[in-house]
Kinemage of the C-alpha trace (Angstrom):
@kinemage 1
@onewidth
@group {chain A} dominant
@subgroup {mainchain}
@vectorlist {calphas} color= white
{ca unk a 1} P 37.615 -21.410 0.178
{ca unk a 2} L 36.078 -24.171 2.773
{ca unk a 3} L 35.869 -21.707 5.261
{ca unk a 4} L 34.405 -19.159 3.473
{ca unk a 5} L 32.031 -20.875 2.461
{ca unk a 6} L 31.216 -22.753 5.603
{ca unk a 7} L 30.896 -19.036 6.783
{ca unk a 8} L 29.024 -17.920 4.419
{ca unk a 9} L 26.356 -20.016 5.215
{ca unk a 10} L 26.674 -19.676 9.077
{ca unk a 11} L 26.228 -15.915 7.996
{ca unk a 12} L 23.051 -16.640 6.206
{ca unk a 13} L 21.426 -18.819 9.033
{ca unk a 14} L 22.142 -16.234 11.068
{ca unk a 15} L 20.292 -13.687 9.077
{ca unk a 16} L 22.916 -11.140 8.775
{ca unk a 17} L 22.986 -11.377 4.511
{ca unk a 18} L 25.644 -8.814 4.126
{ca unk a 19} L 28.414 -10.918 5.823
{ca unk a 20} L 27.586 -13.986 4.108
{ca unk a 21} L 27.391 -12.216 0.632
{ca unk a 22} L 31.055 -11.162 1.413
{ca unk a 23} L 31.870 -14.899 2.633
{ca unk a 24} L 30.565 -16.526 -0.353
{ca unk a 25} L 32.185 -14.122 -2.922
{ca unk a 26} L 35.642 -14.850 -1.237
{ca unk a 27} L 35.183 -18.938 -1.662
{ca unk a 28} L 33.459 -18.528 -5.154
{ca unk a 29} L 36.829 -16.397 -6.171
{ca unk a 30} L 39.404 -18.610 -4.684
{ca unk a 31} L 38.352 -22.460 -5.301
{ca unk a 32} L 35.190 -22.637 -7.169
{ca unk a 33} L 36.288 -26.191 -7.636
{ca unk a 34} L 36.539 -26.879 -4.430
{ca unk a 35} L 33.123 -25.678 -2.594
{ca unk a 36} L 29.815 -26.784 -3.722
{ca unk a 37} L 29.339 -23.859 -5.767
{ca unk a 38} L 25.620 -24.462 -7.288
{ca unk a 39} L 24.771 -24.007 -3.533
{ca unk a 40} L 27.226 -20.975 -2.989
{ca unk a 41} L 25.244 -19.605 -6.118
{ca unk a 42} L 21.866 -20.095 -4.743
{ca unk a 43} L 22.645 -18.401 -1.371
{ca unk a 44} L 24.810 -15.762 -2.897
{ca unk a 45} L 21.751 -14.735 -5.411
{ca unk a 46} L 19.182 -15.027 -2.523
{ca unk a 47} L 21.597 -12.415 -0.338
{ca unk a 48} L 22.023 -10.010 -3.536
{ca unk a 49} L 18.424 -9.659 -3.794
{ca unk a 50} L 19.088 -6.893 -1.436
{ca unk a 51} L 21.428 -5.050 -3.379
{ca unk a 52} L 19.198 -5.418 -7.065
{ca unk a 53} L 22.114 -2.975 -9.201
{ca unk a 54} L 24.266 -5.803 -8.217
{ca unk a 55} L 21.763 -8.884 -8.899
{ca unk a 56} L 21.573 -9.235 -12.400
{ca unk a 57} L 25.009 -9.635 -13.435
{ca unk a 58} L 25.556 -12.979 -10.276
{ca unk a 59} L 22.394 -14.442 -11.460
{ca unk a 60} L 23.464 -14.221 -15.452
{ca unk a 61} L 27.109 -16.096 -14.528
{ca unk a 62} L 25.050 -18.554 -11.790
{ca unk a 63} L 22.816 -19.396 -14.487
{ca unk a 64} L 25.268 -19.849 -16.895
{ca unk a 65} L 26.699 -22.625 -14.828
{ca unk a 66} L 23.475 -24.228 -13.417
{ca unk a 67} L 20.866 -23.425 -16.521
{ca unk a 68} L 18.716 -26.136 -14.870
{ca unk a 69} L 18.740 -25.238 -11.307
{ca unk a 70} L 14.849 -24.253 -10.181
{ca unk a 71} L 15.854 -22.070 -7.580
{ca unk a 72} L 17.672 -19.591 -9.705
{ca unk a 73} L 14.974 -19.956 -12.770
{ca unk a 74} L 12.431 -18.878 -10.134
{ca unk a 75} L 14.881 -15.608 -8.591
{ca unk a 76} L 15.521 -15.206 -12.199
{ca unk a 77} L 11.865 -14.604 -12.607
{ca unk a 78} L 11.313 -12.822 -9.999
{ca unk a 79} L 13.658 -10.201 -10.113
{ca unk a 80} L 12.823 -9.575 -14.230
{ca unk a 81} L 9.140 -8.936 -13.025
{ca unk a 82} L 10.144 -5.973 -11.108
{ca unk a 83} L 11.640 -4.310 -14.492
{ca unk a 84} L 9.388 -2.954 -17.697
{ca unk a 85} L 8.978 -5.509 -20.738
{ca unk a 86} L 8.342 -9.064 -18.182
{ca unk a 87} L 5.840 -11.401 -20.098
{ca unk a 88} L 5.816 -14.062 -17.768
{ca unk a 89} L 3.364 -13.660 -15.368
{ca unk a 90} L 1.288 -16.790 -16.543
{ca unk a 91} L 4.801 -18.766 -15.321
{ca unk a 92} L 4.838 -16.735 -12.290
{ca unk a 93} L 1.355 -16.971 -11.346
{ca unk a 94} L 1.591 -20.903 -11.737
{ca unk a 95} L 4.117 -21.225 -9.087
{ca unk a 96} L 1.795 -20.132 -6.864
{ca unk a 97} L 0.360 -23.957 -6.684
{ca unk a 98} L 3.837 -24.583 -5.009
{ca unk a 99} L 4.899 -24.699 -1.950
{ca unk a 100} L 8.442 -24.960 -1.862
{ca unk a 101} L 8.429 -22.420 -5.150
{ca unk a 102} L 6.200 -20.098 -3.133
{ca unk a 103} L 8.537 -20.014 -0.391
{ca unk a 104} L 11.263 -18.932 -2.129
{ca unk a 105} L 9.575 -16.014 -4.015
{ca unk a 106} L 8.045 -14.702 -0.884
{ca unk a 107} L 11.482 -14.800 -0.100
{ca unk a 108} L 13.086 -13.383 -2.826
{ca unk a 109} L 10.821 -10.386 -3.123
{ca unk a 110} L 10.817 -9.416 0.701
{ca unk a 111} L 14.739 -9.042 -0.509
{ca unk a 112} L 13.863 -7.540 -3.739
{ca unk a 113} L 11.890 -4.730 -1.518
{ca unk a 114} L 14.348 -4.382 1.122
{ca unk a 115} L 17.040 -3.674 -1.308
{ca unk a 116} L 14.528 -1.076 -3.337
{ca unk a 117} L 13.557 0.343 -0.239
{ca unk a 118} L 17.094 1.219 0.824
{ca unk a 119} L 17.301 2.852 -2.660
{ca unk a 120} L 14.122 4.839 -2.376
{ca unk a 121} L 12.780 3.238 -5.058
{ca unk a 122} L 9.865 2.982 -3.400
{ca unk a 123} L 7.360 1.862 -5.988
{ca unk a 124} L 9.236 -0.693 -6.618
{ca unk a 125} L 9.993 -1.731 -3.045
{ca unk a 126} L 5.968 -1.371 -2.715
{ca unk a 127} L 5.400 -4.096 -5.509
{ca unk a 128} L 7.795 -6.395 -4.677
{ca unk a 129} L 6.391 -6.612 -0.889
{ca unk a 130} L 3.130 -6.984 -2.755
{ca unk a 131} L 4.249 -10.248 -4.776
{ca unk a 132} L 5.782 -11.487 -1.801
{ca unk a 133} L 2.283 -11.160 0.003
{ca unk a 134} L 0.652 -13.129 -2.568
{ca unk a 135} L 2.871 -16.100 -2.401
{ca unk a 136} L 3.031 -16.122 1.442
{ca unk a 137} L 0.192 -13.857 2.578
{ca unk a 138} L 1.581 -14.065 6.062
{ca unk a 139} L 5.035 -13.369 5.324
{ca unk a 140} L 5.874 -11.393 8.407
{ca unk a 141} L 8.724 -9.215 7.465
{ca unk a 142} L 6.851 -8.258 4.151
{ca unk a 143} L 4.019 -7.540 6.247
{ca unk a 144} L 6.131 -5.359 8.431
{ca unk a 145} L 7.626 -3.238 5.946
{ca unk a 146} L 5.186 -2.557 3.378
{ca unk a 147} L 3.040 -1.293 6.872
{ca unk a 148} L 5.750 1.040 7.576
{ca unk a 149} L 6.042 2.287 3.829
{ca unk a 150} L 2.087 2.726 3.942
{ca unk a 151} L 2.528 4.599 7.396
{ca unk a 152} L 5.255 6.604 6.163
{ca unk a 153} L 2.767 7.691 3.421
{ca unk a 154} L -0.097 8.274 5.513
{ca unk a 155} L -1.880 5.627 4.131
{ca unk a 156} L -2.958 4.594 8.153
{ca unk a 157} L -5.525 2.371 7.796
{ca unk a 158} L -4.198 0.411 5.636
{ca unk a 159} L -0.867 0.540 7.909
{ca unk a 160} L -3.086 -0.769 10.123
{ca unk a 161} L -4.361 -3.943 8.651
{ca unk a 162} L -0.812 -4.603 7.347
{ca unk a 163} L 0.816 -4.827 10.557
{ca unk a 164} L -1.695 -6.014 13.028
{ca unk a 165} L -1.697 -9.110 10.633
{ca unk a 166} L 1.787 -9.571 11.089
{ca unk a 167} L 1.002 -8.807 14.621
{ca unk a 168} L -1.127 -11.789 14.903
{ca unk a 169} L 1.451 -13.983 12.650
{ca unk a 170} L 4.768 -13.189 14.714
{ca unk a 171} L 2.890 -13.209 18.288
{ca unk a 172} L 6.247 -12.604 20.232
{ca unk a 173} L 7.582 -10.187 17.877
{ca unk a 174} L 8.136 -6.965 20.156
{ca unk a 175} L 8.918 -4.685 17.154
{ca unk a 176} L 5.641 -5.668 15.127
{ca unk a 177} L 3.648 -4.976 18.004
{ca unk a 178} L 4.946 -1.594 18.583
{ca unk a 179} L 4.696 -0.694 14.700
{ca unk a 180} L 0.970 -1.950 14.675
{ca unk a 181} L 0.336 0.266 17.591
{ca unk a 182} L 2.333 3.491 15.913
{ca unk a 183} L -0.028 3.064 13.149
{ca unk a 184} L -2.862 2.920 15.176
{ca unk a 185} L -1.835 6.290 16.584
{ca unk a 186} L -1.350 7.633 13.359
{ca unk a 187} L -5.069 6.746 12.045
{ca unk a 188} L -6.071 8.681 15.395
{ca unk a 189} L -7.314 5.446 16.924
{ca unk a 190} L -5.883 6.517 19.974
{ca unk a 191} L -8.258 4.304 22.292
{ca unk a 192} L -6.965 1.244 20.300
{ca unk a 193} L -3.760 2.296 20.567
{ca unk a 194} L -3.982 2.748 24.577
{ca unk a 195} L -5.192 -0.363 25.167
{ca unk a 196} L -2.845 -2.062 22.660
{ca unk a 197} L 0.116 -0.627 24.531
{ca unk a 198} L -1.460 -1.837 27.593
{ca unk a 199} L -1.589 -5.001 26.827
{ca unk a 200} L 2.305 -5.101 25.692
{ca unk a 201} L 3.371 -3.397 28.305
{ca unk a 202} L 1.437 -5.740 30.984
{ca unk a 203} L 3.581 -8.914 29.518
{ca unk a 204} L 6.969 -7.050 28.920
{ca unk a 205} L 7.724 -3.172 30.122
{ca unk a 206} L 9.517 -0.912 28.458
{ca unk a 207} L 10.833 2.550 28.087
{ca unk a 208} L 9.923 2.764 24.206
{ca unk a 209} L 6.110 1.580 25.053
{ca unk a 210} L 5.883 3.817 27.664
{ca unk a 211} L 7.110 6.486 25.457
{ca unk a 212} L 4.408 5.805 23.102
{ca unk a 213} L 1.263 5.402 25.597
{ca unk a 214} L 2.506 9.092 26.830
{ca unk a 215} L 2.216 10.133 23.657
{ca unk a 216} L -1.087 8.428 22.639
{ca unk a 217} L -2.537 10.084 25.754
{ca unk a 218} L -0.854 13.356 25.268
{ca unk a 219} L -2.775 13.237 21.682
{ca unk a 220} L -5.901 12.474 23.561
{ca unk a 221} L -5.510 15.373 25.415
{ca unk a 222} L -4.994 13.055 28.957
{ca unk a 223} L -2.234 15.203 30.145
{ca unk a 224} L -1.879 13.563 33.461
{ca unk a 225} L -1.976 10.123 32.145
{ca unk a 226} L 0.607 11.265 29.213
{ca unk a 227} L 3.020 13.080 31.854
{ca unk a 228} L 2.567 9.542 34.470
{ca unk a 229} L 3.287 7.668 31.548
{ca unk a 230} L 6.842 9.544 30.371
{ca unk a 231} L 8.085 9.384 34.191
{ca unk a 232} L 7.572 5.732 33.991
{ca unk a 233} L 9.489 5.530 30.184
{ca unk a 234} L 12.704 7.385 32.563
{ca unk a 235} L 12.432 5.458 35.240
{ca unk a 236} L 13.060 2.183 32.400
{ca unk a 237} L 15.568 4.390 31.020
{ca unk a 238} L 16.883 7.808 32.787
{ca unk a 239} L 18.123 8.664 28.937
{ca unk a 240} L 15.363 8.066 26.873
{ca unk a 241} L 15.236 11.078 25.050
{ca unk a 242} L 11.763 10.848 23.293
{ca unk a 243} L 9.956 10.703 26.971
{ca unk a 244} L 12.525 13.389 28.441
{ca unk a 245} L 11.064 15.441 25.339
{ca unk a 246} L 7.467 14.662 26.118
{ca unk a 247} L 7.770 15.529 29.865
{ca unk a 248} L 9.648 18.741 28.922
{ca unk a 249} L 6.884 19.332 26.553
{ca unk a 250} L 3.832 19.437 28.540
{ca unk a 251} L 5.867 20.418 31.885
{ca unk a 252} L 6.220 23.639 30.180
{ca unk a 253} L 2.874 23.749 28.884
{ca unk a 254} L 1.370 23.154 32.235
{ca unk a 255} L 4.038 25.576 33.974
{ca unk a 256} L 6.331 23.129 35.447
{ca unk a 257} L 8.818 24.835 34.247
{ca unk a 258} L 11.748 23.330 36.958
{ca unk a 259} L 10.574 20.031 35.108
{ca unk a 260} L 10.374 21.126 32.088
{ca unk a 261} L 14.189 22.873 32.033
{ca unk a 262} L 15.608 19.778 33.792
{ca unk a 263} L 14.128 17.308 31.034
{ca unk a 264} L 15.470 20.057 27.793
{ca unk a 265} L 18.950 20.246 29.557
{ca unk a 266} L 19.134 16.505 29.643
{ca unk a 267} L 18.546 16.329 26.301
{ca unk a 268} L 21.047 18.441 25.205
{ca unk a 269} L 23.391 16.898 28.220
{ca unk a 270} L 22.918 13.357 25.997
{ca unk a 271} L 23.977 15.159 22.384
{ca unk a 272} L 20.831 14.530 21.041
{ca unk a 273} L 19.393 18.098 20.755
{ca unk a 274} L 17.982 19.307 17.348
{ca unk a 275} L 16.517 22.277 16.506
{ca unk a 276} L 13.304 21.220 18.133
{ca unk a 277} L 15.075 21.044 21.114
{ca unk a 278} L 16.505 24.424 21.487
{ca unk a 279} L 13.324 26.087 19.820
{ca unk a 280} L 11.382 24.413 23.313
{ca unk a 281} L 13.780 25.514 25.283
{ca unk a 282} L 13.971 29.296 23.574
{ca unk a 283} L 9.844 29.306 24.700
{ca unk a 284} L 10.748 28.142 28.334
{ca unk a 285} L 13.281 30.784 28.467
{ca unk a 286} L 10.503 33.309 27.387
{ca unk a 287} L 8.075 32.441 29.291
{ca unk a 288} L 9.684 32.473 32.351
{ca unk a 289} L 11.651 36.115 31.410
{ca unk a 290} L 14.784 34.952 31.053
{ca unk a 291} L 14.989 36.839 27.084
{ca unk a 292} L 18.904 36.411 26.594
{ca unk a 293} L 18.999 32.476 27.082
{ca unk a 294} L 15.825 32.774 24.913
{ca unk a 295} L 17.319 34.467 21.997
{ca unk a 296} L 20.266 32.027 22.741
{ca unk a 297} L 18.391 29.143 22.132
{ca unk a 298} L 16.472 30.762 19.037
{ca unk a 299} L 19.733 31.560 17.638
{ca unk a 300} L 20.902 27.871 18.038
{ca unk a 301} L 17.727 26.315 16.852
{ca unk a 302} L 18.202 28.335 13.846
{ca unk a 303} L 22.044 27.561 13.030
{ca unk a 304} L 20.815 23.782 13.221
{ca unk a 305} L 18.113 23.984 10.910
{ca unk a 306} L 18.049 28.047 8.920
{ca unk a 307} L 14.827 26.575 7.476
{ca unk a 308} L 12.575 26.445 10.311
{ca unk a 309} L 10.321 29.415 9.935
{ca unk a 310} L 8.648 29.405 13.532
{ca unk a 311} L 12.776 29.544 15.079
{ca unk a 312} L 13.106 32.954 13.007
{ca unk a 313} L 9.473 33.955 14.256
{ca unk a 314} L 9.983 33.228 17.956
{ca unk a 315} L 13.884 34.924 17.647
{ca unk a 316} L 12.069 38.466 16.723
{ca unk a 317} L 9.468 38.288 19.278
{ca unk a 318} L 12.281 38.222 21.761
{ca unk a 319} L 14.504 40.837 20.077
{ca unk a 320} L 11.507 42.927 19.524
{ca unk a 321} L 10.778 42.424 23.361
{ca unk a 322} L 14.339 43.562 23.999
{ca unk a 323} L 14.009 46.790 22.042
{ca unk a 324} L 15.596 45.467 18.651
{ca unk a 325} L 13.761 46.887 16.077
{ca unk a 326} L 15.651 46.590 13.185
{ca unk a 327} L 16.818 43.005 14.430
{ca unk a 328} L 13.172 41.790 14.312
{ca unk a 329} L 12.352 42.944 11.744
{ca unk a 330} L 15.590 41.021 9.856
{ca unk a 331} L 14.218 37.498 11.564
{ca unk a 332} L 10.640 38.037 10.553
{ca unk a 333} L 12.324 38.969 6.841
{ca unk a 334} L 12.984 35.415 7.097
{ca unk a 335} L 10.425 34.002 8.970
{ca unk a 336} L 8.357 35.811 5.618
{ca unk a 337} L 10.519 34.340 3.075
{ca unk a 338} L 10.416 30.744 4.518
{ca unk a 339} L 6.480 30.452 4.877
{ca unk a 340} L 5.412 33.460 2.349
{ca unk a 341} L 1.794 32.098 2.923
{ca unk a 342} L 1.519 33.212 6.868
{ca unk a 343} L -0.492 35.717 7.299
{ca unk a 344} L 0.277 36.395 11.025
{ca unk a 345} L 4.284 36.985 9.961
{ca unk a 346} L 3.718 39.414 7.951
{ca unk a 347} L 0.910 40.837 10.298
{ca unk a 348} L 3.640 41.489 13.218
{ca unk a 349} L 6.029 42.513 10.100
{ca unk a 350} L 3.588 44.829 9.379
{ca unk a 351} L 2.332 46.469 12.894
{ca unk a 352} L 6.554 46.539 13.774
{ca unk a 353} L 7.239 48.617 10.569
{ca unk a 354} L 4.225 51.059 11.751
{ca unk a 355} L 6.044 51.076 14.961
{ca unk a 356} L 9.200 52.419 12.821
{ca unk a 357} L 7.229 55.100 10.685
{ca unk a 358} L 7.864 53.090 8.274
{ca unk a 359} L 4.243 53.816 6.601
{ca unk a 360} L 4.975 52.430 3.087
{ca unk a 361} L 6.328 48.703 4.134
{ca unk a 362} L 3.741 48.574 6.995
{ca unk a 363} L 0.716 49.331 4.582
{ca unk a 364} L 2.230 46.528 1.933
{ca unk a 365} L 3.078 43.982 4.879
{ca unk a 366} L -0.783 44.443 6.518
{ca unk a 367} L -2.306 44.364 3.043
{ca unk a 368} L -0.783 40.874 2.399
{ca unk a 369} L -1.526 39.892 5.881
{ca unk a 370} L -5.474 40.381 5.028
{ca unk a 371} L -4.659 38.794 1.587
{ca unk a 372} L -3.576 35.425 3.456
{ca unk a 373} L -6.860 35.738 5.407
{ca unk a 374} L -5.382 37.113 8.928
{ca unk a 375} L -8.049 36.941 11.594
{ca unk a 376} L -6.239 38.997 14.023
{ca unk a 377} L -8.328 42.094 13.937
{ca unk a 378} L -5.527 44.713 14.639
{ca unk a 379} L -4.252 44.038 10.994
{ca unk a 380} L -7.628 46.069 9.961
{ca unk a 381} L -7.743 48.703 12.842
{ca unk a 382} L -3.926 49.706 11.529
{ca unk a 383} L -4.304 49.336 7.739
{ca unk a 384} L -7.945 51.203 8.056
{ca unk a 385} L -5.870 54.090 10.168
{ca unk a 386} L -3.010 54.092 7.748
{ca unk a 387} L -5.454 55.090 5.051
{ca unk a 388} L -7.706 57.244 7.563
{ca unk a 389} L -4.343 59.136 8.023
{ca unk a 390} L -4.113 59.196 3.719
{ca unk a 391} L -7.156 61.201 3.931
{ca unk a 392} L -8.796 57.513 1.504
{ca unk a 393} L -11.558 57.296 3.456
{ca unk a 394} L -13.627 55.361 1.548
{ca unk a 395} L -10.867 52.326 2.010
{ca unk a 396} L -10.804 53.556 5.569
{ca unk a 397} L -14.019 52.810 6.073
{ca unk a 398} L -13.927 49.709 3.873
{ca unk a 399} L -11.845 47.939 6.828
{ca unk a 400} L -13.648 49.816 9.555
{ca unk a 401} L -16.708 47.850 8.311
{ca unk a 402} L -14.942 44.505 8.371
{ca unk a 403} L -13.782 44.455 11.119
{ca unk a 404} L -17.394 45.554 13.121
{ca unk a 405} L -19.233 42.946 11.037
{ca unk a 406} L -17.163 40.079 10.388
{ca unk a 407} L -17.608 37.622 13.617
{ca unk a 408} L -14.567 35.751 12.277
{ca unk a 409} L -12.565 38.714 13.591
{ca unk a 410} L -14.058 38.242 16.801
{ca unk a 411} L -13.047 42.036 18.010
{ca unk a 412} L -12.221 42.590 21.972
{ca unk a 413} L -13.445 45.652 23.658
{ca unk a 414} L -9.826 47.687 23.571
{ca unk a 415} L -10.368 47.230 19.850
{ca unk a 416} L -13.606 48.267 19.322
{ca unk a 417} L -12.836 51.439 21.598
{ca unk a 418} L -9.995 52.719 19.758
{ca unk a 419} L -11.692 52.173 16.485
{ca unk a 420} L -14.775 54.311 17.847
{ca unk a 421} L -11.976 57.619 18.605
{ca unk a 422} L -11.012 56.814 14.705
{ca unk a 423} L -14.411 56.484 13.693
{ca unk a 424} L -15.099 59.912 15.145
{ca unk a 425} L -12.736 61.558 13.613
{ca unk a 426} L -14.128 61.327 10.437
{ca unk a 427} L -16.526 63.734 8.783
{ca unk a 428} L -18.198 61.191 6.590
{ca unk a 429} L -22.060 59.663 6.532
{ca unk a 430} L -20.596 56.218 6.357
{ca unk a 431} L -18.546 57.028 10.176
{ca unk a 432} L -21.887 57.863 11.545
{ca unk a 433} L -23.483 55.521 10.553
{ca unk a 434} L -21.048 52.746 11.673
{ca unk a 435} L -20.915 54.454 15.007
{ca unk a 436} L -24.719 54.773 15.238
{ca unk a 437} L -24.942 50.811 14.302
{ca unk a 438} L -22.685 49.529 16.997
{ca unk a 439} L -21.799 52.007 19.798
């Protein structure tokens, strides 16, 4: 029981709560008489603030034995004032005149919130971090995770305050400094965020700040700066996969592609490929021709994550490429019933049924298209045609108009030609008109 106990508290000092729970439980159960068990009670209720389903029933049998014993009144308290019907919050709030009482309750909720947090019980985490703010406004670890919660939310100014204060609290504290500057990248302060990473990265490198700067300038649109900055996150770390993912990235974008295939096969060389992953490397495939090992890594994207719309999108632009018809047209069925309000699925669902004769489902699929607000002005060349060919003119001419006067359809010259041979073709006032307007 000694030992475990000793332990225990070794545990505790050590900061690793889950041990020491363990420890203490083992010397409360085999010599209760033989430990000092008021203090085995204390740390044991402290450490159980982390798991709060298990709290209540340790701090009912430690108060039972020590009724007196401040500490436990005051965890007592604070754990009822997380839970509907507390009345005491004249008794809490006058604890916040002491020091050694406000300690332990900035304590005791940063556990309260870590152990709601791993729940999901968010709003609860939330207050709890809140309380423990108020009692020690610089509370570091409170500060820390009710930033992330907030960022996590999208809450990133507020992010921001949180965290740069615990910034400024925990000076040395490499993983507050990187979370203050992730939510300064999130609020779009990418300038801040630059120069923050700077400035950590001139005391200590590393591969994750790297990482981040690359990406900071990447969302700046400072390509050059963002690819420098990825090579120097691999040569930190050859394996970090975030920076090979970055490179890869804008490699391909810029047309790098030797770069860009070397980074994706790395990743997926590591095990840490996701769907992401494979739908990048599906595009570098395409754009450089190679359609099998395109569709390959569509198809694999897909069987990792079946609900990623753009995956099924990209798959029937290859297989539509490679003469598949009726394949496409099964992946942009899906693509469809994943993101239902795209208009520019159900636009190429639409112009590859017309490709098909397939008059009825091409009609319905360029309708919706329009519906959703499509700007891509071949959705009303083929659904005006489709009717032309109907002999409704009227509705015909109806899209023919649109698409001559809308500037938000922004039509190119091939369009405008082909429309004027359609335009011709009818015998109607409204044709000549159109054509006398703008040809």
């Amino acid at each position: 029981a000694l030992t475990y106990y000793n332990s225990g508290r070794t545990y505790f000092a050590a900061e690793d709560d889950r041990t020491g729970v363990a420890q203490l439980r083992q010397a409360i159960e085999r010599a209760p008489k033989r430990i000092n068990l008021e203090d085995a009670y204390v740390r044991l209720t402290m450490g159980l603030m982390r798991h709060p389903y298990q709290t209540a029933t340790v701090l009912k049998e430690a108060l039972a034995h020590f009724p007196q014993n401040s500490y436990l009144q005051v965890y007592n308290l604070a754990y009822n004032s997380l839970h509907p019907g507390f009345a005491e919050n004249d008794r809490l709030n006058a604890l916040k005149s002491h020091v050694k009482a406000s300690a332990a309750l900035a304590q005791v909720y940063t556990n309260l919130g870590l152990g709601y947090e791993g729940l999901d019980d968010l709003h609860r985490a939330i207050t709890a971090y809140q309380y423990a703010l108020e009692f020690v406004p610089d509370q570091v670890k409170a500060l820390k995770r009710l930033g992330a919660i907030r960022y996590k939310q999208g809450q990133a100014s507020e992010a921001v305050a949180l965290l740069q204060q615990a910034q400024s609290t925990a000076i040395d504290d490499r993983g507050v400094a990187y979370a203050a500057i992730l939510a300064l990248q999130l609020d779009g302060q990418f300038a801040a965020a630059i120069t923050a990473c700077q400035k950590e990265l001139a005391a200590k490198p590393g591969a994750d700040l790297y990482n981040l700067l690359g990406e900071c300038y990447e969302e700046s649109a400072q390509t050059e700066l963002a690819l420098a900055a990825y090579r120097q996150s691999l040569d930190l770390d050859p394996n970090f996969v975030s920076a090979h993912r970055g490179l890869a990235r804008l490699s391909g974008q810029a047309g790098h592609y030797q770069t860009a295939f070397a980074s994706s096969e790395k990743i997926i060389a590591l095990g840490q490929a996701n769907t992401h992953d494979y739908a990048n490397l599906g595009n570098l495939y395409f754009r450089t021709g190679a359609l099998g090992e395109a569709e390959a890594a569509y198809r694999e994207a897909i069987r990792l994550d079946p609900g990623q719309a753009a995956s099924h999108h990209d798959l029937a632009v290859v297989l539509r490429t490679l003469q598949r018809p009726d394949e496409a047209a099964e992946a942009l069925t899906y693509a469809v019933a994943l993101k239902p309000d795209n208009s520019e699925y159900y636009y190429k669902l639409g112009s590859l049924a017309l490709e098909q004769k397939q008059l009825q489902a091409a009609q319905q699929s360029l309708n919706t298209a329009i519906e959703l607000g499509t700007k891509n002005p071949y959705a009303y060349l083929f659904i005006g045609r489709l009717y032309q060919e109907q002999g409704q003119t009227e509705k015909a001419l109806h899209y023919y108009t649109q698409l001559l006067t809308s500037p938000a359809l922004n039509a190119d010259g091939r369009v405008r030609t082909q429309l004027k041979t359609y335009l011709q073709q009818i015998d109607h006032d409204g044709a000549r008109n159109l054509i006398k307007r703008f040809y």
